[in-house]
LOKOLDREN-467456 format. One record per atom (N, C-alpha, C): x, y, z; residue in one letter. Coordinates in steps of 0.2 Angstrom, whole numbers, plus 5000, padded with zeros to 4 digits. Last residue first. Layout:
<pts>
XYZA
...
</pts>
This chain:
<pts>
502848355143X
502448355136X
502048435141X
504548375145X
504148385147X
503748405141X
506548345139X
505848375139X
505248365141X
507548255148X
507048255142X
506648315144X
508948275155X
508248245157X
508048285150X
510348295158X
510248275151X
509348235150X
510348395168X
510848425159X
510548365154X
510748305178X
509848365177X
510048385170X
511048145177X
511248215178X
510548245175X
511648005163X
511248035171X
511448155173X
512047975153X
511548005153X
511048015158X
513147925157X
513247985152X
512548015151X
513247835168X
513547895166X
513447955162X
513447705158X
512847745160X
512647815165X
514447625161X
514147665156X
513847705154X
514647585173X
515047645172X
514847665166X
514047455169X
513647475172X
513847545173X
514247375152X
514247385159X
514047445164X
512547345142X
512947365144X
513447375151X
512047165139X
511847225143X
512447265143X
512047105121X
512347095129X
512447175133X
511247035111X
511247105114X
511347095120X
509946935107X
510846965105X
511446995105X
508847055104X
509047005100X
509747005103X
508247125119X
508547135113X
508747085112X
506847035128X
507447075126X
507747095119X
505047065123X
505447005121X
506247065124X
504047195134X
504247145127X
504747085129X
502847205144X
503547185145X
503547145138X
501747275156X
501747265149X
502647265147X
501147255172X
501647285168X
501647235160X
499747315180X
500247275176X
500847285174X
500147475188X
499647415186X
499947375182X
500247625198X
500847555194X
500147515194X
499847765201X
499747695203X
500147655196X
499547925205X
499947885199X
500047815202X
498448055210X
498547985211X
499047955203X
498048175206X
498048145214X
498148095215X
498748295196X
498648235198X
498348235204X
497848435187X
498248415192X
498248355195X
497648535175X
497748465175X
498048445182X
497248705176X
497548635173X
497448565176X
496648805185X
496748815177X
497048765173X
496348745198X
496748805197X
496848815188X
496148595191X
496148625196X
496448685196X
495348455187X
495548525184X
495248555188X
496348285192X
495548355192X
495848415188X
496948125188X
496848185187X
496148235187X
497647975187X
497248015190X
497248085192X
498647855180X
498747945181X
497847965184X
499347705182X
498747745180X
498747825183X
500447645170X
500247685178X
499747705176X
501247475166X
500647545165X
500447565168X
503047465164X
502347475170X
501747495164X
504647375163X
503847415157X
503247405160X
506247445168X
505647385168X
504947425164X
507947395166X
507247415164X
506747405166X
509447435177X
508947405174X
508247435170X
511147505183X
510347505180X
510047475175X
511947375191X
511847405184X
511247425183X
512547345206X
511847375205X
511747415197X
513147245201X
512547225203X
512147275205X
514247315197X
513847305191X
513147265195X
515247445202X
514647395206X
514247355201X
515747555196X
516047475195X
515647445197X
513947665190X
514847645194X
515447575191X
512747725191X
513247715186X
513747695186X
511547615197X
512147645198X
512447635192X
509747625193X
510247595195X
510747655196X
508247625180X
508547645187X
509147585190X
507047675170X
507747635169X
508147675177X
505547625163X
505847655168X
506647615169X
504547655151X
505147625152X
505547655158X
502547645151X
503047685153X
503847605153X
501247685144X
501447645145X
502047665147X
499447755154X
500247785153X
500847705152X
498147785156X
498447755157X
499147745152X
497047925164X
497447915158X
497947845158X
495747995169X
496147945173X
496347915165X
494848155176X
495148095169X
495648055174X
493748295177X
494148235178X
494248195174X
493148365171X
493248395175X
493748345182X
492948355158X
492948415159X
493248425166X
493148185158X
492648225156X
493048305159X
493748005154X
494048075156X
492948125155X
494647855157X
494047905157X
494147975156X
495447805149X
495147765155X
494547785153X
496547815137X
496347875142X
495747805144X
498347805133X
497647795131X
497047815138X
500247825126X
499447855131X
499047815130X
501847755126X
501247815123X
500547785130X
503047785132X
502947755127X
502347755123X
503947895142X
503247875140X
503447825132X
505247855154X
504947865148X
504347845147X
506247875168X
505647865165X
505347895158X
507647865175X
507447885170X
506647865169X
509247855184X
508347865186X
508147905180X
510747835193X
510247845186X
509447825186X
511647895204X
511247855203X
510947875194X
513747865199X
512947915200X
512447885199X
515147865212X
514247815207X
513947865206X
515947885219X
515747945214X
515247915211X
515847825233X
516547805228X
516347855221X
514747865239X
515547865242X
515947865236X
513747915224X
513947865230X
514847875233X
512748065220X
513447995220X
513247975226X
511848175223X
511648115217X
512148045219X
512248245233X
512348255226X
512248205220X
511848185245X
511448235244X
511548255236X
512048005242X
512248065247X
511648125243X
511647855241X
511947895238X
511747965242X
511447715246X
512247725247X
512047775245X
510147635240X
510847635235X
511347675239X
509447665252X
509747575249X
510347585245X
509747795255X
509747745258X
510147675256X
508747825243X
509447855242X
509747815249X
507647765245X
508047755241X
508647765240X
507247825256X
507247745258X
507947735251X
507247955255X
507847925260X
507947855260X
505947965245X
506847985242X
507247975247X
505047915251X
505247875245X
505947905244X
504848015261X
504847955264X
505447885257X
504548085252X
505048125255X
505348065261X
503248045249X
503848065243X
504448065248X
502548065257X
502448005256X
503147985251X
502448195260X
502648165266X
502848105264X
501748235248X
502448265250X
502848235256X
500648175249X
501048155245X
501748185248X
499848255260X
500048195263X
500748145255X
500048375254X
500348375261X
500648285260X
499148365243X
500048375242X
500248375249X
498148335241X
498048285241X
499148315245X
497248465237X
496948415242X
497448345246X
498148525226X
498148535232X
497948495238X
498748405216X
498148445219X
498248455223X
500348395209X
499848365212X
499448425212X
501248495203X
500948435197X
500448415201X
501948615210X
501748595201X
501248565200X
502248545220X
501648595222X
501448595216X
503148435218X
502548415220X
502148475219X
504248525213X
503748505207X
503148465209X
504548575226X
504148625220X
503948585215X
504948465230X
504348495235X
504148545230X
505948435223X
505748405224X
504948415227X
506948555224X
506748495218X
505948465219X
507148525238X
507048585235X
506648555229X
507948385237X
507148395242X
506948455239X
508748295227X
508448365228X
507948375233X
508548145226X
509348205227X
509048255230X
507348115219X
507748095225X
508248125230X
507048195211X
506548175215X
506948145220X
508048185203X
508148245207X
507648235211X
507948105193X
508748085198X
508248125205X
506248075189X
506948095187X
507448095194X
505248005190X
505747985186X
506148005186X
504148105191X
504448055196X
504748015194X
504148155176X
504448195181X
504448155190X
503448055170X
504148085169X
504548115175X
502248065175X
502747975175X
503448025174X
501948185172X
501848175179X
502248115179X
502048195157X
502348245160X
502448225169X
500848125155X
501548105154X
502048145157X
499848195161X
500148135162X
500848095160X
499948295153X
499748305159X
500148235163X
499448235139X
499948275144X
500148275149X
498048195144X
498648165142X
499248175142X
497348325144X
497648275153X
498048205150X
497548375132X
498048405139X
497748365144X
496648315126X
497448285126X
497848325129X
495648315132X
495848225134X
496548245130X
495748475140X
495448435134X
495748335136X
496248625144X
495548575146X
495248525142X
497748615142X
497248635141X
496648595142X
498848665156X
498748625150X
498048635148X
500148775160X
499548745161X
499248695154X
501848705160X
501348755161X
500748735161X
503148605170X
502648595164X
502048675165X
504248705176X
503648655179X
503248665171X
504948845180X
505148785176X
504748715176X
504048935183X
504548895189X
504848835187X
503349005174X
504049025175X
504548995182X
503148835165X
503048915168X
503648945170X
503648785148X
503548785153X
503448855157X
503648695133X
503448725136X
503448745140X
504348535129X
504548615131X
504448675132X
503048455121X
503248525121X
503748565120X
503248265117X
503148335122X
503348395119X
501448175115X
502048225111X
502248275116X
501647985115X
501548055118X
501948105113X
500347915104X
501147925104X
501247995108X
498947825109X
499247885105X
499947885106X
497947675106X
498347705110X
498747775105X
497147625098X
496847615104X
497447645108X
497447595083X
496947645086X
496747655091X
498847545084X
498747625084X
498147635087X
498947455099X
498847445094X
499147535092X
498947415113X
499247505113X
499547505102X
498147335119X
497747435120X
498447455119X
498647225113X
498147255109X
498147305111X
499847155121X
499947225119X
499247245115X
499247035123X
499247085130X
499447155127X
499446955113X
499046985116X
498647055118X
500846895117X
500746955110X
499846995109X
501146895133X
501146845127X
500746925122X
502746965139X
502046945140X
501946925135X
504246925152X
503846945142X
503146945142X
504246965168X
504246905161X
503946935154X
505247025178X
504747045172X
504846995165X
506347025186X
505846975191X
505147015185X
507547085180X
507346975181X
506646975182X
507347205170X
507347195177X
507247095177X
508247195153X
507547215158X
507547185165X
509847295154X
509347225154X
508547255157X
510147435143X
509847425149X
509647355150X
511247475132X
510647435132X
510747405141X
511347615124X
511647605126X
511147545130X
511247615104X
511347655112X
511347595112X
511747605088X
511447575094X
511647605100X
511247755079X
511747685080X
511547665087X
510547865068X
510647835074X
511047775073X
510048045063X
510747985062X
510547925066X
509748165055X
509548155063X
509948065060X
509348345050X
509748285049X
509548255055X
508348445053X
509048465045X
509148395044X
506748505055X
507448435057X
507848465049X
506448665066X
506548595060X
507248565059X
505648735076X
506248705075X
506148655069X
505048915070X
505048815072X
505648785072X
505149015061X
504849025070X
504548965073X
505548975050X
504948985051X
504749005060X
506748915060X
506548905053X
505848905054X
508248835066X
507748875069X
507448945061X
508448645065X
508748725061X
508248785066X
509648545072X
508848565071X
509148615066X
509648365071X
510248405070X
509548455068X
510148205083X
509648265080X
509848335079X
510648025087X
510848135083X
510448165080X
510047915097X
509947945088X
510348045091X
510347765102X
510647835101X
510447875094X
509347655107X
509747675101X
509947725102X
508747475109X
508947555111X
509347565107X
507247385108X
507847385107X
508047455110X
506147245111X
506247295114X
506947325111X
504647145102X
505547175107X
505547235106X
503147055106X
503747125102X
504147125106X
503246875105X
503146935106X
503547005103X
502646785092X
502946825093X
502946895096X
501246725087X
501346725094X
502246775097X
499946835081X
500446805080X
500646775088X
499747025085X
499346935084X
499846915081X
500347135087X
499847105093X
499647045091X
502247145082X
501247135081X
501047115088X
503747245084X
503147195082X
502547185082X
504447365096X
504147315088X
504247275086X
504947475104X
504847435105X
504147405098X
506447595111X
506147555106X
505447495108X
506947705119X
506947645118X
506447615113X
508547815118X
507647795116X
507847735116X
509447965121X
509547865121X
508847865121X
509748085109X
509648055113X
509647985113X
510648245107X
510848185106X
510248145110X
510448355095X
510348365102X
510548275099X
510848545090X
511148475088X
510848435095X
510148685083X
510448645089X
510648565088X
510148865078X
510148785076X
510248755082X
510148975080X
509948955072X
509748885073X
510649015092X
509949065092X
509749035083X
511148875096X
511348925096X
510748955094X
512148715105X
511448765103X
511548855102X
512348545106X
512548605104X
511848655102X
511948445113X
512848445109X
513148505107X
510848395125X
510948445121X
511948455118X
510248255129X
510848295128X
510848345124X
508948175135X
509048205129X
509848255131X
508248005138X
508648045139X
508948095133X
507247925136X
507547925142X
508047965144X
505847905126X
506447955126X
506747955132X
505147775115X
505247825123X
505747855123X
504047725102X
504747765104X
504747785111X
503247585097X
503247645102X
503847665101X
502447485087X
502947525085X
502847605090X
501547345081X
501647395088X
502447415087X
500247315072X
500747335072X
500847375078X
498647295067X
499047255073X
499747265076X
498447345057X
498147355063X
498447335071X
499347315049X
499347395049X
498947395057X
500247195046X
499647195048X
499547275054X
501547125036X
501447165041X
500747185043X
501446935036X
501547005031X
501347045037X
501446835040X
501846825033X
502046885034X
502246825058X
501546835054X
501946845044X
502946845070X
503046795067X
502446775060X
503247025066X
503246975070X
503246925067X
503047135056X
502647075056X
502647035061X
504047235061X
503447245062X
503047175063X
505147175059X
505147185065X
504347185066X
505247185045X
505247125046X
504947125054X
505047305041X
504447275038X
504747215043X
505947425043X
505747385048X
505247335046X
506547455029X
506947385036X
506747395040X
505547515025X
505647445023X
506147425025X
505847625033X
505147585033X
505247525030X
507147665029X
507047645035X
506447605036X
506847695015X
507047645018X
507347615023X
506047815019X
505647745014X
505947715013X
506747895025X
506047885028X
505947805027X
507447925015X
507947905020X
507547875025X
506848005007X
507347935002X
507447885008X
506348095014X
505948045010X
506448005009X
507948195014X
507348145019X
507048095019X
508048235002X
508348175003X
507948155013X
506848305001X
506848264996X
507248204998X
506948415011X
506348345010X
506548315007X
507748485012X
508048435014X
507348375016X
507448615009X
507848625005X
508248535006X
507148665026X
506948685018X
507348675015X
506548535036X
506948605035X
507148605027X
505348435040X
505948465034X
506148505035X
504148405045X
504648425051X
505248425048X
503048405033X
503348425040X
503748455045X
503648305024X
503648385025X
503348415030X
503548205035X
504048215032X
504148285028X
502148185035X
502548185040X
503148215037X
501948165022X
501648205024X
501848205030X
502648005019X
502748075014X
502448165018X
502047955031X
502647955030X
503048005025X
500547935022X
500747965030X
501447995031X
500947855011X
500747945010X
500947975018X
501247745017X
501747795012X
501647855014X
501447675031X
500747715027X
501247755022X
502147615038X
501847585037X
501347595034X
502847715047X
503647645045X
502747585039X
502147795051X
502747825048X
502947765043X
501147725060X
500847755052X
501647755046X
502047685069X
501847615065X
501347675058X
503347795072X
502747775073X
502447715068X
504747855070X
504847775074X
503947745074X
504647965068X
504847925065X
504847855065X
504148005079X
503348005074X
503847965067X
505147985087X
504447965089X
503947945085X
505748105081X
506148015082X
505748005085X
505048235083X
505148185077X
505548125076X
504948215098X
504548225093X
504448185086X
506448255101X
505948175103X
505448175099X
506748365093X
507048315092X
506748275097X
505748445101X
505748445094X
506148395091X
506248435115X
505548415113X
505548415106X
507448495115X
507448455117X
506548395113X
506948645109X
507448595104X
507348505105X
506448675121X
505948645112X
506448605110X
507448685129X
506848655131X
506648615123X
508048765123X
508448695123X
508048665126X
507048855112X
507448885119X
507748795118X
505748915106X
506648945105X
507248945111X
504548825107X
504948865112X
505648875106X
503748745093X
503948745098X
504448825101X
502748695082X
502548745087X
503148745094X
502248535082X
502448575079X
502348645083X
501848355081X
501848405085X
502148475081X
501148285066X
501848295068X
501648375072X
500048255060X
500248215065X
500848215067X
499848375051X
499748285048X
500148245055X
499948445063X
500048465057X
500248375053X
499648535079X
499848435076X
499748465068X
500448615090X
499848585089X
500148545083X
501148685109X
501148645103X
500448605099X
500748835117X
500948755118X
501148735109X
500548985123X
500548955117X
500548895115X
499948995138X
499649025129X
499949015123X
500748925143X
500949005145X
500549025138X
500148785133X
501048805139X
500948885140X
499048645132X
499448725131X
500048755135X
499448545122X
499348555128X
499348655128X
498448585107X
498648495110X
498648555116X
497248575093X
497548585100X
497948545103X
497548515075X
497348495081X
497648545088X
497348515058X
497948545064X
497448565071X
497948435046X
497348445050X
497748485056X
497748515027X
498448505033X
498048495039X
497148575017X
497148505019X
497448485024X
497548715017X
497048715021X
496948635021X
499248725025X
498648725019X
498048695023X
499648825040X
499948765035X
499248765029X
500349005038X
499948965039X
499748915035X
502149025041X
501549015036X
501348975040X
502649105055X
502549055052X
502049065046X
503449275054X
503049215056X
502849145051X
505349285049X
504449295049X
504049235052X
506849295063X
506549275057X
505549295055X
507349355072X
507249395070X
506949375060X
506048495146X
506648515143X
506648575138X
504447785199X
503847845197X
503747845204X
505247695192X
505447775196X
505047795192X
505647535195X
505247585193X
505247655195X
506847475200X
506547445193X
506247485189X
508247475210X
507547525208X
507347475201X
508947365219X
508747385212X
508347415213X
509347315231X
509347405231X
509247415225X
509547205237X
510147215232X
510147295230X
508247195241X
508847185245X
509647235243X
507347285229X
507647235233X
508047235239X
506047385227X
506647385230X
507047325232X
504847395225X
505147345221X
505847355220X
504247515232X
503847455233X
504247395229X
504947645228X
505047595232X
505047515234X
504347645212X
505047605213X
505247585220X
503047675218X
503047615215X
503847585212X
503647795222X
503247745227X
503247675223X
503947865209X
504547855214X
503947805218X
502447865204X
503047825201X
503747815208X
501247905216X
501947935211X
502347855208X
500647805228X
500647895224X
501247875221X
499847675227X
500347695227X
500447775225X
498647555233X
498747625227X
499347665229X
498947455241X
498447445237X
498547515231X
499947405251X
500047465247X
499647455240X
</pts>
């Protein structure tokens, strides 16, 4: 299996005995327009309108539990970014931002002491922190909505973490966390009122993924790698919308593709399943994917015992999750691209079974992608190395009925 289609093929191909998945590949006035210093970038497009960047904070989102959900990953991403925890002004300039009015001031207070406790995590085993070298990714494995209404929304997610340096010998770790995101609907945006966290819920990383040496993380430094942003945008068949013909809509495009072969439903669902393939691949390529797909969701659902509704005999839920941790692009031109995607993939059984606890594991895939019919369409997602930090400091995996909470189609993340 020299190239693998999808995420789901590459949790195949690393199927145990045992059946662990490892790998499995959301009546006010218009906006003010931002100042004229404010840089404000294209990003994907969605049905004409998508999301654009204002000091490096995504913006522009959907009034719907899609945005919300991508509006709160967003700004727990660009909070968790190495400029955020490591450039004042950056971090002051992000932070008005994504403020809802009336809630900069104590935001900032809360920004710039968050950033000086992570100086320690940053440096690694190095004196001082090293802006270049710093590695500070957020993934979003799952987003809960707690509550939603035509003003506001409350959304809860599990994220995983990962920080430290490229130089030094200290590898980066990996940690997880539950963060509460509390929106407002403001300016015809969502913006942050409040957002809280305490430690989620911690996945082991898979046995057979040793640590890599401090090195191996350089291409996802800041300058060599980007922080996905997703949207909430979508068409009318619920499928990420068209993106735009640029390096950062087939970056999109690609995260949105590791994602969505990540989710339960690629399994569970063959409906599911057969519509998001005609979504996301190419035409030329969807016959023989969709055979190769549908081949991966009985092997799987097979090994783990689970039936047509996600559970197993005894009510298990499978869990299947994949996360971007950011981007960088290989190649790309107007009319092809090949994006390299870090990813957290979390798969297992929710149940009593604690040998089959859902596990982590940390791939690079490679997304290949044409502009086809008016967007991005894949022909190929391939697993490549994998990029694997230190575990959590100290930090006993959760048990495995834990997990439960954030399986189900009610709690998948928003789409970039």
């Amino acid at each position: 299996m020299a190239k693998l289609w999808g995420i789901a093929a590459g949790g195949a191909a690393v199927v145990t005995a045992a059946g662990v998945i490892v790998s499995l590949a959301t009546g006010n006035p218009p906006a003010p327009a931002p100042p004229a210093s404010a840089p404000v970038h294209s990003a994907p497009q969605a049905g004409g309108e998508g999301v654009r960047e204002v000091h490096s904070v995504p913006v522009g989102y959907p009034h719907t539990q899609a945005g919300a959900k991508a509006a709160a990953a967003n700004y727990t991403t660009v909070s968790g970014s190495s400029a955020f925890l490591t450039d004042k002004d950056a971090r002051h300039r992000a932070v008005s931002v994504m403020a809802a009015k009336g809630t900069a001031s104590t935001a900032t207070k809360k920004a710039d002491h968050a950033a000086r406790e992570a100086v320690s995590a940053l440096r690694g085993d190095n004196a001082k922190v090293s802006t270049k070298k710093a590695i500070a990714r957020t993934g979003v494995l799952s987003a809960h909505i707690l509550g939603f209404d035509a003003h506001g929304a409350m959304v809860r997610l599990w994220t995983t973490t990962v920080r430290g340096s490229a130089a030094g010998h200290a590898t980066p770790k990996v940690g997880f966390q539950s963060v509460t995101v509390t929106l407002t609907w403001e300016s015809n945006d969502w913006k942050l009122k409040a957002s809280s966290s305490t430690s989620g819920l911690v996945a082991p990383i898979d046995a057979r993924q040793a640590s890599n040496v401090t090195s191996d993380f350089s291409d996802y430094v800041p300058a060599a790698a980007e922080d996905p942003a997703l949207s909430g945008w979508a068409g009318q068949d619920g499928f990420p919308a068209p993106y735009a013909r640029s390096e950062r809509g087939a970056r999109a495009a690609a995260v949105s593709a590791t994602m969505l072969y990540g989710d339960p439903r690629f399994f569970t669902d063959e409906d599911w399943r057969h519509r998001m393939l005609t979504a996301t691949a190419a035409p030329g390529v969807l016959p023989s994917v969709t055979s190769d797909a549908d081949s991966t969701a009985r092997l799987v659902m097979e090994n783990r015992g689970v039936g047509a509704g996600g559970k197993t005999a005894d009510g298990s839920e499978l869990i299947t999750r994949t996360a971007a941790l950011a981007t960088r692009s290989i190649s790309f031109s107007d009319q092809a691209a090949s994006i390299e995607v870090w990813t957290a993939s979390v798969g297992g059984v929710a149940g009593k079974d604690e040998t089959q606890r859902p596990q982590v594991a940390f791939l690079r895939m490679t997304v290949d992608l044409v502009w086809e019919d008016g967007t991005w369409k894949t022909t190929a997602v391939t697993p490549s190395e994998p990029l694997v930090p230190s575990p959590p400091a100290m930090q006993e995996a959760d048990p495995a009925d834990s997990f439960a909470d954030v399986g189900g189609a009610s709690n998948a993340p928003a789409t970039a």
